[in-house]
C-alpha positions in Angstrom: -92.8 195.3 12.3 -95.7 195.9 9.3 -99.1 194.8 9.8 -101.4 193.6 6.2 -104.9 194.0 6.5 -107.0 190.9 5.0 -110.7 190.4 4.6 -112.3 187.2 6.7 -113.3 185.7 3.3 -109.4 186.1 1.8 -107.9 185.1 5.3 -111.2 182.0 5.1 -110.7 180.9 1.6 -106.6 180.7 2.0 -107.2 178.3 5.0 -109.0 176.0 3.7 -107.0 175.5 1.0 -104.6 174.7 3.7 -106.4 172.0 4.4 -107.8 170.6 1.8 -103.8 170.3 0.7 -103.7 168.6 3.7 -106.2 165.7 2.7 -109.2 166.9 4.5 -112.8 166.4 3.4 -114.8 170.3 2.6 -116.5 170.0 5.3 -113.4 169.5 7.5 -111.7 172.5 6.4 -114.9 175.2 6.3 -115.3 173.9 9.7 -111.4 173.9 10.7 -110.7 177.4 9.1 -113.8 179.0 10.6 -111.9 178.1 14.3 -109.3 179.6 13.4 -110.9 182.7 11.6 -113.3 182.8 15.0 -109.6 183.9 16.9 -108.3 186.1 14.4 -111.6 188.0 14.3 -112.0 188.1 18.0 -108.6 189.3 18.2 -107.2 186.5 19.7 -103.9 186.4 17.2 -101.9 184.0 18.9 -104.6 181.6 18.2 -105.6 182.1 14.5 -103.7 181.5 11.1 -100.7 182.3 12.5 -100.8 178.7 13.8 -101.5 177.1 10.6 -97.8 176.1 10.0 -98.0 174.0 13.2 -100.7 172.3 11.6 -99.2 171.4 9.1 -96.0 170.5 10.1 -97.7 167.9 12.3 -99.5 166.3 9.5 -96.3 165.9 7.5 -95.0 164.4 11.0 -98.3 162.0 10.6 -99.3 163.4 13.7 -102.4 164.8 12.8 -104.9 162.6 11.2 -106.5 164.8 8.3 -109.5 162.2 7.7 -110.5 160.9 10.6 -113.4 158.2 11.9 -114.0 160.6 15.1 -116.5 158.3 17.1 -118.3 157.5 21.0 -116.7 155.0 22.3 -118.4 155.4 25.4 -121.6 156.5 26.3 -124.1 157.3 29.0 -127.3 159.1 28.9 -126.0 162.6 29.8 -122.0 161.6 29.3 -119.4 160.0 26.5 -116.0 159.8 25.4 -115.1 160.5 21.9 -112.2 159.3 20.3 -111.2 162.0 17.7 -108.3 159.3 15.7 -105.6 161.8 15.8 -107.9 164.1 14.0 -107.5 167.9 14.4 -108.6 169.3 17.7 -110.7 172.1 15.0 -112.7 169.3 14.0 -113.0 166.7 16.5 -113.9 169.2 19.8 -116.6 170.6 17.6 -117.9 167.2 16.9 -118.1 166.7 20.6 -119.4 169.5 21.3 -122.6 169.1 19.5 -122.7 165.6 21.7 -123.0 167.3 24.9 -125.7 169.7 23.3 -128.2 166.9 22.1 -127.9 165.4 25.1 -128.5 168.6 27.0 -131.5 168.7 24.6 -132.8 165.8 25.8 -131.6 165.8 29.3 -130.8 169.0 30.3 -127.1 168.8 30.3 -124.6 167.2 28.6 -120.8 166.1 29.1 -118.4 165.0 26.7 -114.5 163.7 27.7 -112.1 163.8 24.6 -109.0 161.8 24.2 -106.8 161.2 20.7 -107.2 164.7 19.8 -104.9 167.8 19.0 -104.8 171.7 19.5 -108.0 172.6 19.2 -107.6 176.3 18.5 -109.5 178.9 21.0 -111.9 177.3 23.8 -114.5 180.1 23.2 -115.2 179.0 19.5 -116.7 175.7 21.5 -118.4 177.2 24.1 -120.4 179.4 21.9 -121.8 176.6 20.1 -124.0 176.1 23.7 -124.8 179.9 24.5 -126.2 180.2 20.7 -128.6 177.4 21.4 -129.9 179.0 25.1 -127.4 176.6 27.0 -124.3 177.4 29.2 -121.6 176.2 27.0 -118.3 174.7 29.3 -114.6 173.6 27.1 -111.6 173.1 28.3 -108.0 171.3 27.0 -105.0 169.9 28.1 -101.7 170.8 26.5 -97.9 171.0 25.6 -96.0 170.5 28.7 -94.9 174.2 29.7 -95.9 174.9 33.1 -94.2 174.6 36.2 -96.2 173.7 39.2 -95.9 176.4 42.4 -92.6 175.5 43.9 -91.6 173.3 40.7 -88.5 173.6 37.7 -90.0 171.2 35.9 -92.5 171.5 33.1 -95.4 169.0 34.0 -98.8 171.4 32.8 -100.2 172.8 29.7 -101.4 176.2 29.6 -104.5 174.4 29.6 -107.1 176.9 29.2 -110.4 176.8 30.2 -114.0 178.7 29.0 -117.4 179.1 30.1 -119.9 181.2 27.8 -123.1 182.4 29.5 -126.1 183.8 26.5 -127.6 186.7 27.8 -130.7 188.7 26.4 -129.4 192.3 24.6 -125.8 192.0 25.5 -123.5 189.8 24.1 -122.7 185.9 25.7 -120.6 186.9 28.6 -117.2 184.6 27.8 -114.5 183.5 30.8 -112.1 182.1 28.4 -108.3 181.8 29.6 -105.5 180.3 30.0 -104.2 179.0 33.5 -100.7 180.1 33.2 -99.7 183.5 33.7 -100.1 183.9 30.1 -100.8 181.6 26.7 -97.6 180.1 24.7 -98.9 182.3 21.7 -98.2 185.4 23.7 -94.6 184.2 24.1 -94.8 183.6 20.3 -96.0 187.1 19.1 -93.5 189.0 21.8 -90.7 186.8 20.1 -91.9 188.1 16.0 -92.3 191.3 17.4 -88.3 191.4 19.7 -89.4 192.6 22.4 -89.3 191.5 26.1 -92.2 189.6 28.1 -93.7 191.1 31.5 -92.4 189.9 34.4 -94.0 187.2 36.1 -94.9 184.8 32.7 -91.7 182.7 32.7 -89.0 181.1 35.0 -85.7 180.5 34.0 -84.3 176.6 34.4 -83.3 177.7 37.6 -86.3 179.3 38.9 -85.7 182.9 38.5 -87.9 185.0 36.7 -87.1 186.1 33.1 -88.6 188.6 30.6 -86.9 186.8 27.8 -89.5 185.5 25.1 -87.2 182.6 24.2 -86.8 181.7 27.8 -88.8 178.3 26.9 -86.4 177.1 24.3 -83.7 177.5 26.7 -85.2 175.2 29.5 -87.3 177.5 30.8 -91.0 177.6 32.0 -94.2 178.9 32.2 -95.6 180.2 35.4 -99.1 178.8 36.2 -102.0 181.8 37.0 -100.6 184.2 40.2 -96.6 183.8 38.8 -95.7 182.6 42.5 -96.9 181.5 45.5 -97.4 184.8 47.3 -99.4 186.2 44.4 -101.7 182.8 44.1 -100.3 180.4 41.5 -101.5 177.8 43.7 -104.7 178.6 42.3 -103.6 179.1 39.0 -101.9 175.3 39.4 -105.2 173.9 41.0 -106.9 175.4 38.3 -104.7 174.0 35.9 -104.7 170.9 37.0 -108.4 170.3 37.3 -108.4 170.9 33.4 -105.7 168.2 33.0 -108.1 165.9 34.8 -111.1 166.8 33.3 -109.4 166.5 29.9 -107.4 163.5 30.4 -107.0 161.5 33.4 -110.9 161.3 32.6 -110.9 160.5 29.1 -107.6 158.4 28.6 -105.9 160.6 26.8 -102.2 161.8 27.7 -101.8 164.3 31.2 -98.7 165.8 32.6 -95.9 165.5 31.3 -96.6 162.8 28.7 -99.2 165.6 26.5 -97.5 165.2 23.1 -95.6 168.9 22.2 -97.9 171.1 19.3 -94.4 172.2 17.5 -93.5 169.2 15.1 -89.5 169.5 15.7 -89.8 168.0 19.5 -91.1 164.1 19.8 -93.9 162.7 21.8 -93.0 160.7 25.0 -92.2 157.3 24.1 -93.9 156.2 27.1 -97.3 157.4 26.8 -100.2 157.0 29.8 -102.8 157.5 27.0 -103.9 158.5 23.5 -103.0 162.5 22.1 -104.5 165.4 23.5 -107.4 165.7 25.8 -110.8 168.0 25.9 -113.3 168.2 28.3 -117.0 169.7 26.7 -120.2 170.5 28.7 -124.2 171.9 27.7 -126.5 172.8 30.5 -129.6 173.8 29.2 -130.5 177.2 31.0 -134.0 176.3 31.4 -133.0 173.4 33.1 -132.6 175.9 36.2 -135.0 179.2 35.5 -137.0 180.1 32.5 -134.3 181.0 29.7 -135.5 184.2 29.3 -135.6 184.9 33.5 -131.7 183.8 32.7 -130.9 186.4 30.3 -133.2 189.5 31.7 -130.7 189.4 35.2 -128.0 188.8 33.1 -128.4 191.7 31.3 -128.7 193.1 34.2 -125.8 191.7 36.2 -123.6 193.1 33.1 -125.2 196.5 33.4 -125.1 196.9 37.0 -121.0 195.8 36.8 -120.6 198.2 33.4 -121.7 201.0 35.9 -119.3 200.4 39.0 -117.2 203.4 40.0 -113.7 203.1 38.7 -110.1 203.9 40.1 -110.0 205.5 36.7 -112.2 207.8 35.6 -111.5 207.2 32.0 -111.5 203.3 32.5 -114.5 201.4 32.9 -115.2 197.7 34.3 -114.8 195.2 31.4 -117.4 192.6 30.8 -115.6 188.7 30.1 -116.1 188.3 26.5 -116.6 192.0 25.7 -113.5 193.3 24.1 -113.9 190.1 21.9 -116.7 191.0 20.8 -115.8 194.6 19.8 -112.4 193.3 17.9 -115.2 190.8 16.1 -117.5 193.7 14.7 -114.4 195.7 14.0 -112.7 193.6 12.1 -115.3 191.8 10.0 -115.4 195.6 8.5 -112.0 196.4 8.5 -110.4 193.3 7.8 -108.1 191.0 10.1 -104.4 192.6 10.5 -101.5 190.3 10.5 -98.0 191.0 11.2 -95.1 190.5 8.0 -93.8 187.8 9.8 -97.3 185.6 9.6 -97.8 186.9 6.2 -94.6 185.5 5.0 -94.5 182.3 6.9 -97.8 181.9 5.3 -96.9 182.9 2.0 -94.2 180.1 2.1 -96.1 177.6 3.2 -98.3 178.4 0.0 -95.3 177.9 -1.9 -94.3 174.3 -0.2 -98.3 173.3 -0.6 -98.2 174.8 -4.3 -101.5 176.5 -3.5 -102.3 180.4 -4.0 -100.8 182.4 -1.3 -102.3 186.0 0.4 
C-alpha cells in the first residue's frame, strides 16, 4: 500500500470538476467538493474523495439529481421539511441547514426534516455551520440498510450517524460526530483497499457469528449496531440508531428501514418504497437562547480543560476532547497536504479518464 500527498486546492479543484462533468451549477460543486474536502482534511478518509466514484456512478444511474429545485415544502415558525429532488445530500443538507439557522436567528432554534436526498458526506461539516454562528449545531442521516438490530440477521438500519457541535471560547467546537454501528461502512471500505482483517465485534456473518472479514457484507453479512451485542450494549447502539431513522425519515417522508435506497450504484432501490430517497434531520439552537453566549463558551473552555487534566490509566495517554483529533489532522494537513492511498488515486485517476477531465 503507497500513500500520494495532495494539496486541499489540487484535491479541491479536481472535485469540482467532478461535478461540474456531472451537470452541476459552480456553486453546487465549490459547495459539494468543500464537504468532501472538510472529511479528508479532518482525517475522516472513508468519507472524502474516496467516495466520489459513488457519486457518480449514481448520477449515471439517474439517481442523483445534479441540478436540483431543493425547496420547503412544509413550514412552521421554528420547523420545515425540505424536499432536496434527488439532489446530492453535499448540497441539499447544507441548504437546510442554513433553514434551521435563520430560524434559530429569529426564534431561537430551528429544526429542519429532509427527505428526497442522498449521502450527504460527514455530519460534522453541517453541524459546524451552527457552532460558527454561536449556535449548537444538531445533523443526523439515515442510510444504506447494513445494520442488524440486537438479536436480528437481517439488515433493517443504516449506520446512521449522528453529530452535535458545541462553539466554545479558545478551544475548538467540541464535535460528537459518529456513527451508531460499531463502526462506519467506509471503515469496512478502507480495511478491504488496505487486505487486512476488521476488529472483532463490527460485523456478523448471515448466520450471526462474528467475523473479521472486510467483505463480510457482500457475502450477506451485517453490521453490528453501537455495543456489537447485547451484553456489551448494542441495544443502545440500536435505540440510538433508530431514533436517527425517525428523526430523518419516519419524520420527513423519506424512506426508513429497510426501504433506504443502497449508496453503491450496482444494487437497486426497493421497488416498494414507504417514501422519497434518503432522509436528514438538522437543528440550530441559539446559545443565548439559554445563557449569555459568552457565559456558554467561558465553562466550556472550562469543562474541556478540567477533562484534558483527568488522571489517566496511562500515563503517556491523555483524555481526548470529541472533535479534537479532527481538529489536529485539519491544521496538519492543510500544511502538509491530504494523503490518499494508490488505490483512491487510481480509481480517481480513471474516473478522470471516463469524465475526460484532468486527473491528479
Amino acid at each position: 500500500m503507497t500513500f500520494y500527498t495532495f494539496t486541499e486546492n489540487k484535491l479541491r479543484q479536481f472535485t469540482e470538476r467532478v461535478f461540474l462533468k456531472m451537470g452541476c451549477p459552480l456553486a453546487d460543486a465549490q459547495l459539494a467538493a468543500d464537504v468532501l474536502l472538510k472529511s479528508d482534511l479532518r482525517g475522516i478518509d472513508s468519507h472524502g474523495v474516496a467516495r466520489l466514484s459513488g457519486y457518480v456512478r449514481l448520477w449515471e444511474k439517474q439517481r442523483i439529481n445534479a441540478n436540483p429545485v431543493i425547496k420547503i415544502v412544509h413550514e412552521t415558525a421554528t420547523t420545515a421539511t425540505v424536499d432536496g429532488d434527488s439532489g446530492l445530500g453535499l448540497v441539499v443538507a447544507p441548504f437546510a441547514m442554513k433553514v434551521a439557522i435563520e430560524k434559530a436567528r429569529i426564534y431561537g432554534s430551528g429544526w429542519v426534516a429532509v427527505k428526497n436526498s442522498n449521502h450527504f458526506g460527514i455530519a460534522g461539516y453541517h453541524s459546524l455551520m451552527a457552532a460558527e454562528q454561536e449556535m449548537i449545531g444538531i445533523s443526523m442521516t439515515n442510510a444504506s440498510p447494513l445494520v442488524a438490530p440486537t438479536y436480528s440477521s437481517e439488515r433493517l438500519l443504516g449506520t446512521n450517524p449522528m453529530c452535535y457541535a458545541f462553539p466554545a471560547g479558545k478551544y475548538p467546537p467540541v464535535i460528537v460526530d459518529m456513527a451508531t454501528a460499531a463502526a462506519a461502512n467506509g471503515k469496512l471500505e478502507i480495511a478491504q483497499r488496505a487486505n487486512q482483517p476488521i476488529p472483532e465485534g463490527w460485523v456478523q456473518d448471515s448466520t450471526g457469528n462474528t467475523s473479521t472479514n472486510p467483505h463480510q457484507l457482500k457475502e450477506g453479512g451485517s453490521l453490528l449496531p453501537l455495543g456489537s451485542d447485547k451484553d456489551h450494549g448494542s441495544h443502545k447502539g440500536y435505540g440510538l440508531s433508530a431514533t436517527v431513522d425517525i428523526f430523518s425519515a419516519v419524520l420527513s417522508g423519506a424512506n426508513y428501514g429497510p426501504w433506504v435506497p443502497p449508496f453503491v450504484a450496482f444494487l437497486e432501490p426497493p421497488t416498494d418504497p414507504v417514501g422519497e430517497g434518503i432522509g436528514h434531520f438538522l437543528g440550530a439552537m441559539r446559545v443565548d437562547g439559554f445563557r449569555p453566549a459568552q457565559d456558554f463558551k467561558d465553562h466550556l473552555d472550562n469543562w474541556i480543560e478540567r477533562f484534558k487534566s483527568a488522571k489517566t490509566v496511562d500515563a503517556d495517554k491523555k483524555v481526548i476532547i470529541p472533535g479534537e483529533p479532527e481538529f489536529a489532522y485539519e491544521q496538519e494537513r492543510r500544511i502538509s497536504g491530504i494523503p490518499l492511498i494508490d488505490v483512491v488515486v487510481n480509481d480517481l485517476n480513471e474516473l478522470a479518464k471516463k469524465l475526460e477531465i484532468e486527473g491528479l
